[in-house]
C-alpha positions, 0 to 999 in steps of 0.5 A: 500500500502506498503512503498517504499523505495527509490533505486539507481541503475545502468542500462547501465551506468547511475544511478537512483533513483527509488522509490520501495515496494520491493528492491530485486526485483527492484535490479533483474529487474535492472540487467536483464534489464542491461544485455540486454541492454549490451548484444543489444550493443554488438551486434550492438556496433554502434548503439545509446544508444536510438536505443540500448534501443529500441531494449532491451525493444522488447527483453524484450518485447518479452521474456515476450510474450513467457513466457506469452503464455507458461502460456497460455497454461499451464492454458489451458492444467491445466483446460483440465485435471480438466475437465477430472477428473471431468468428470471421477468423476461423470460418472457413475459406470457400474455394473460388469456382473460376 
């Protein structure tokens, strides 16, 4: 396991100490996550800060969900093609009449 390094970031107005194996990412996560919950805010500016953040994380949630079955589909139309070309592969050769 890699050494974690420890990072403070700021996500909706509150710090934390976060202890991480790559920074650059653990920064990128913390904008992302930053920016949705600023983003749910502005669209319901009179919700709770627990209720913003309940509907950030389905956000997030759900944009991962998205990206998932998109992965899904990729791998299932991937493996579509090998099997064709495999199929192409082993067919045998029909002699030419002429």
């Amino acid at each position: 396991m890699a050494d974690k390094k420890k990072l403070k970031v700021k996500i909706f107005d509150t710090e934390y100490s976060l202890l991480v194996e790559n920074e650059d990412i653990a920064k990128e996560l913390a904008i992302y996550v930053n920016k949705v919950m600023e983003e749910t805010k502005e669209e319901l500016p009179d919700q709770p800060a627990q209720t913003i953040a309940i509907i950030a994380c389905l956000n997030i949630a759900y944009d991962l969900f998205l990206e998932k079955n998109k992965n899904r589909e990729f791998q299932i139309q991937a493996s579509d093609i090998v099997k064709k070309i495999k199929l192409n592969l082993y067919e045998p050769e029909i002699p030419n009449p002429s």
